[in-house]
N, C-alpha and C positions, 0 to 999 in steps of 0.2 A: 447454429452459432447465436449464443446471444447477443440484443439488440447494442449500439457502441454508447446507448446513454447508462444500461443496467451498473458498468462499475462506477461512472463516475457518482450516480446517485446512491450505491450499494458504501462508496467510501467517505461521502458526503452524510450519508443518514449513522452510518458506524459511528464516527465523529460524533454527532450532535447526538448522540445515545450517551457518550461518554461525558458531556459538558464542554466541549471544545465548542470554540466560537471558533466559525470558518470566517476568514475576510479574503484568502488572496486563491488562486491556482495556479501552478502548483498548489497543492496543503503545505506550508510551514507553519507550524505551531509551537509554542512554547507556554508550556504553564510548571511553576513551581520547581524548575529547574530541569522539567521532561522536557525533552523537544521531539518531534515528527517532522520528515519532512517526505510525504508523495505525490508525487504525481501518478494521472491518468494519462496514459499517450501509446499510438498502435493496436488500440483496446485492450492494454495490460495495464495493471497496477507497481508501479514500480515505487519500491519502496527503499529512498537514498539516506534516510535515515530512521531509525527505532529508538528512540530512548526511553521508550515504555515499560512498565514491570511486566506486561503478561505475553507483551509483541504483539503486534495487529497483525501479522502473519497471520497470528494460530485464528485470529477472529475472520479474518479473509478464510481461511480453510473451512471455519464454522457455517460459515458461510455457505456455500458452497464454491466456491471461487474456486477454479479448476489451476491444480500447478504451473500449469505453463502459460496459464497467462498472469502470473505475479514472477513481478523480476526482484530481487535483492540488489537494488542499484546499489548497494555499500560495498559490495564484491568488486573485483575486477572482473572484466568478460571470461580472462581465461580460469578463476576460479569457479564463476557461475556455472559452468559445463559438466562441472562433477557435483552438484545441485538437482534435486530433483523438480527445481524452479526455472522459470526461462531464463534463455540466457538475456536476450533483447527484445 
């Protein structure tokens, strides 16, 4: 299992590849009318909002970042189930 610091600096370093100023944690960000909003928490990447054009999902999978530890927090629980993502 990797270490519990790997996502937070794996979504922390993603970010700052793209031009995002990180200031708070949670990540909520807002540039040009994008917004992001995740958290690190349980050693998953829970991601409660996307308003990206390409989705930091597929960049977390690029990643290597294993499905079940990225949650779709925009889901309800009982949609995330039929997800190949965790549910919590």
């Amino acid at each position: 299992m990797p270490s519990l610091d790997i996502y937070p600096n794996l979504v922390k370093t993603a970010l700052q590849a793209e031009d995002w100023t990180i200031t708070h944690d949670p990540y909520f960000l807002s540039a040009g009318g994008t917004e992001l909003y995740i958290e690190v928490k349980q050693n998953k990447v829970w991601i409660h909002w996307d308003g990206t054009e390409e989705g930091f999902i597929n960049y977390l999978e690029q990643n290597q970042v294993p499905c079940d530890q990225i949650v779709q927090g925009w889901l309800p629980p009982e949609m995330r189930q039929h997800t190949d993502y965790a549910v919590n």
